[in-house]
C-alpha positions in Angstrom: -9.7 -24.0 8.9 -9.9 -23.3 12.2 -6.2 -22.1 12.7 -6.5 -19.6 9.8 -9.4 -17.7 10.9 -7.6 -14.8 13.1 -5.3 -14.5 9.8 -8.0 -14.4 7.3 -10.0 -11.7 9.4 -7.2 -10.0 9.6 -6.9 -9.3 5.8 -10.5 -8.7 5.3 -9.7 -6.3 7.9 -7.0 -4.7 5.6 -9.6 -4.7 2.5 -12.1 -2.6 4.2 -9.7 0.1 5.1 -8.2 -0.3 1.1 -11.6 0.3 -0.5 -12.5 3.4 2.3 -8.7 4.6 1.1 -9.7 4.2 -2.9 -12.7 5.7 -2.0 -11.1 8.8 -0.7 -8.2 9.3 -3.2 -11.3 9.0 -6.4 -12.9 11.5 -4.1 -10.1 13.5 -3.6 -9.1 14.0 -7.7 -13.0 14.4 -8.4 -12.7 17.6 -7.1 -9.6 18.7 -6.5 -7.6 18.8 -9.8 -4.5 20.2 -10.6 -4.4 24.1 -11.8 -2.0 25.0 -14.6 -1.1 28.6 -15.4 1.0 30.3 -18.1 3.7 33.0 -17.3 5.3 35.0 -20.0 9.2 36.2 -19.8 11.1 38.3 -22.2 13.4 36.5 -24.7 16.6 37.4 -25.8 16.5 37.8 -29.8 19.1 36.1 -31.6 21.6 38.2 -33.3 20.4 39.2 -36.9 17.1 37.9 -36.7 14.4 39.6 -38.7 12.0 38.9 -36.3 11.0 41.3 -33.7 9.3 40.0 -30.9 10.6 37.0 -28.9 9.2 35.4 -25.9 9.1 32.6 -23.6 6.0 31.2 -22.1 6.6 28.6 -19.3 3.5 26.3 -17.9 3.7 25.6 -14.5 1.4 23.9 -11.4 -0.7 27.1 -9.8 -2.6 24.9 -7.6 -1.8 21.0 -6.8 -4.1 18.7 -4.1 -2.5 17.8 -0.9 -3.7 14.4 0.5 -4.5 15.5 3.8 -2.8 12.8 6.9 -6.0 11.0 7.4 -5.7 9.4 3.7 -2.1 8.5 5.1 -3.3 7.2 8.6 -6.0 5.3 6.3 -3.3 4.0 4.5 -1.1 2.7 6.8 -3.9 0.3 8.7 -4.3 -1.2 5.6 -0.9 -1.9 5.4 -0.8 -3.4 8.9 -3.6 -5.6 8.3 -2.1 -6.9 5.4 1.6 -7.6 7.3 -0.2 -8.5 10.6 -2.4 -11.4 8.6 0.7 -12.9 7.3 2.2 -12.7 11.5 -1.0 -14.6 12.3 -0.6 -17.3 9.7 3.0 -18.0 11.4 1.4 -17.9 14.5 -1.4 -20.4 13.5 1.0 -22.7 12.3 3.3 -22.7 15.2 1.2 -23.6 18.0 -0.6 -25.8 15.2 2.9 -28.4 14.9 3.9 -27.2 18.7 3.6 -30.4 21.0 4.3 -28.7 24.0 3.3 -24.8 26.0 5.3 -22.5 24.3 7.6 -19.8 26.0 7.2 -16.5 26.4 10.4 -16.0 24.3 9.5 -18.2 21.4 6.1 -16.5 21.4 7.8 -13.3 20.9 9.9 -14.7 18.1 7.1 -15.6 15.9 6.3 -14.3 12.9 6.4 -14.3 8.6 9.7 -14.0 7.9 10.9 -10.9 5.7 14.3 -11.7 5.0 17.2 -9.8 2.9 18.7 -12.5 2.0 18.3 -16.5 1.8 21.2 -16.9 4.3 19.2 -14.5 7.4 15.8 -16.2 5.8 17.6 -20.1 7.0 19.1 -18.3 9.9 16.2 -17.2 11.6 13.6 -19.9 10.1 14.0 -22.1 13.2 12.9 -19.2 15.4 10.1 -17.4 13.3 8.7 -20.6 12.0 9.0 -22.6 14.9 8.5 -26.5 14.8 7.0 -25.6 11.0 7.9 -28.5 8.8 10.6 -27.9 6.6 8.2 -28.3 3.7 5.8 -25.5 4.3 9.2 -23.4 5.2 10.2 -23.6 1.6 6.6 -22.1 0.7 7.1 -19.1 2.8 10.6 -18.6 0.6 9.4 -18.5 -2.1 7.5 -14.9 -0.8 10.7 -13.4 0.4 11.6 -10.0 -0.3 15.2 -11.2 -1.8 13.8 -13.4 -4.2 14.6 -12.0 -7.8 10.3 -12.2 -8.9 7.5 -10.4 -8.8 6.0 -12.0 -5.4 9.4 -11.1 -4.0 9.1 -7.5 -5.5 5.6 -6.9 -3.9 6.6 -8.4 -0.5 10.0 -5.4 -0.2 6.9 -2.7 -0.8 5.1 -4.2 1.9 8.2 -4.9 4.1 9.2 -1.0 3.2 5.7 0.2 3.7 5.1 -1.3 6.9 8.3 -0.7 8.7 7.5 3.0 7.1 4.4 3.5 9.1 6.0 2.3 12.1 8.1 5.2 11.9 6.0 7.8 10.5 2.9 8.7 8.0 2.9 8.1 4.7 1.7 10.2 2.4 1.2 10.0 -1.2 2.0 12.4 -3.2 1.0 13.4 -6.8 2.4 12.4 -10.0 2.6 13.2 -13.5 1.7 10.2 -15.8 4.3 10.9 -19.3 5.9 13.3 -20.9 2.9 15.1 -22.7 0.5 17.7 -21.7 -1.5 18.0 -24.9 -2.3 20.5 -27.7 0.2 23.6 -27.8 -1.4 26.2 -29.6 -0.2 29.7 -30.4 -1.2 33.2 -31.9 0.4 35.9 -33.2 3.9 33.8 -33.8 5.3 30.8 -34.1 6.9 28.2 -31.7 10.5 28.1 -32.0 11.3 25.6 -29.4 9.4 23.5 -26.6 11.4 22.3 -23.4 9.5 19.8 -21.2 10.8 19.9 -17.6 9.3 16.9 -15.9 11.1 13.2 -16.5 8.0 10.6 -17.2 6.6 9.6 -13.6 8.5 12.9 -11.9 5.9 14.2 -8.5 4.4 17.5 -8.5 4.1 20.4 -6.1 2.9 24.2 -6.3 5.2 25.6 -8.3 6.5 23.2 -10.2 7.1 24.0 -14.2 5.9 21.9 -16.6 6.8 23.1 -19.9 8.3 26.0 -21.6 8.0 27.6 -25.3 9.9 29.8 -27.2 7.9 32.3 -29.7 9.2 34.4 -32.0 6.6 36.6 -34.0 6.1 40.2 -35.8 3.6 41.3 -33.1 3.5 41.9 -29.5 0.0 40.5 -29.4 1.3 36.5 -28.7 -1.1 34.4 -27.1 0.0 30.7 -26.1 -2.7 27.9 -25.2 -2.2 24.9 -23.6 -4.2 21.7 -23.6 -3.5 20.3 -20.1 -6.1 17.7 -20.0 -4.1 14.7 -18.5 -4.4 12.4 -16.4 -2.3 12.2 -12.8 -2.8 10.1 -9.9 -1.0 9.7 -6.2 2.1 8.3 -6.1 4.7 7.0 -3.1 7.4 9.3 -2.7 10.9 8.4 -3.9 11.9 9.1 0.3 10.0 5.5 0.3 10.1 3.6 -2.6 12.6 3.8 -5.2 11.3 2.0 -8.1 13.8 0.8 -11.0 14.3 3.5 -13.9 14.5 0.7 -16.2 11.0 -0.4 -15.7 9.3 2.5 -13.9 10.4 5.6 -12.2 7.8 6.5 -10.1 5.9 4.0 -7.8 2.3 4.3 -8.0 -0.2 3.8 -5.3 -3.4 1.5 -5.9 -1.2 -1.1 -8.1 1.1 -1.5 -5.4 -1.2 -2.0 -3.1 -3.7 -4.2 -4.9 -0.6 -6.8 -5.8 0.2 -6.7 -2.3 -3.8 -7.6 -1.1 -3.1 -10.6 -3.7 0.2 -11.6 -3.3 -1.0 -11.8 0.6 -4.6 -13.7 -0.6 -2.4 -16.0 -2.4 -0.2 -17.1 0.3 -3.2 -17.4 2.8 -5.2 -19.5 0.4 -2.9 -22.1 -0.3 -1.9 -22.3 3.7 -5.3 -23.9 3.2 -3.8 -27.0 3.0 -1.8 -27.1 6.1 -4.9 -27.2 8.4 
């Protein structure tokens, strides 16, 4: 296994940075939770209504943690490891079927292919994969980032992700999990109505309201509790990866990454064989 020894060093390269990058973001919401706080507003009374006092009371993000750049930084070498191991594998298979001193040019020109389309992927097989047999080609589609299946779904977040970090940081962000905060209690009236303002999977910042109730009561005296024990966790922002609203809005972090440390296992475990 000779030829797949820079490749596979490579990933185990990436996991080391992935479990220092989960170890960080558990870190990171151990102790630095979100802060709700409740602000009340007037209410205008509707016409005739025996009731004297109305109010609205809106919930809204006081305080919400801010992954600093490092956990982005961290982040992004993972990513590259990942990417670079599958580079590696081309590489190891190319000067594996080459019968002859490569160019500088074709050196330059090898690499996994990430293709839009099957056409570009055919295209530019000849020059990525060079001298690999036609056979282990058709592997190697079957991991493109056109191809309608979930391999081909977690290699366009790595093909987005890396050429991301190329560019710039990436930094997650934080989400809110569904469209429930908990227990709404109230004293000294009654809830009237309750208007959540977050879609399922939406990101939030300082500032950002939550939830809003109407109360309408005898007394001035209203008191409104909510429960806002919940769940959230980091999140790539939409900017990078815009996931389908049919299955899932948002696009959270450490699944997305764990498929892609599995998807990019798989395909360097069974390049076993070519060696």
């Amino acid at each position: 296994m000779t030829g797949l020894d820079d490749a596979f060093q490579k990933f185990e390269r990436g996991e080391k940075h992935l479990v220092e990058f989960d170890k960080r973001i558990v870190q990171k919401f151990k102790k630095d939770r979100i802060i709700f706080e409740i602000q009340a507003q007037p209410y205008e009374k509707p016409a005739g209504d025996p009731l004297i006092y109305w109010n609205t009371y809106t919930l809204y993000a006081a305080y919400v943690p801010v992954f600093p750049k490092e956990d982005g930084i961290l982040l992004g070498e993972a990513i590259q490891c990942f990417r670079s191991s599958l580079d590696y594998l081309a590489w190891a298979l190319a000067t594996k079927h080459s019968k002859r001193a490569l160019r500088q040019r074709e050196k330059r020109g090898i690499q996994f292919p990430m293709s839009p389309n099957r056409k570009q992927f055919n295209q530019n097989k000849g020059k990525m994969l060079l001298n690999v047999p036609p056979e282990q080609c058709a592997f190697f589609e079957q991991y493109q980032p056109y191809r309608r299946s979930a391999n081909g779904r977690v290699m366009r977040c790595l093909q987005i992700l890396s050429n991301t970090d190329k560019h710039r940081i990436i930094v997650p962000t934080v989400l809110f999990p569904n469209s429930s905060v908990g227990d709404i209690s109230c004293q000294g009236g009654g809830i009237a109505k309750a208007i959540f303002h977050l879609k399922p999977g939406a990101e939030i910042r300082k500032g950002t309201k939550i939830l809003s109730v109407i109360v309408a009561g005898n007394t001035a005296q209203q008191t409104v509790n909510v429960d806002t024990k919940t769940v959230v966790f980091p999140m790539f922002p939409k900017t990078i990866i815009k996931q389908s609203a049919r299955r899932d809005p948002a696009a959270p972090v450490e699944p997305i990454l764990k498929n892609i440390r599995n998807v990019c296992f798989e395909i360097l475990t069974k390049s076993k064989d070519y060696f």
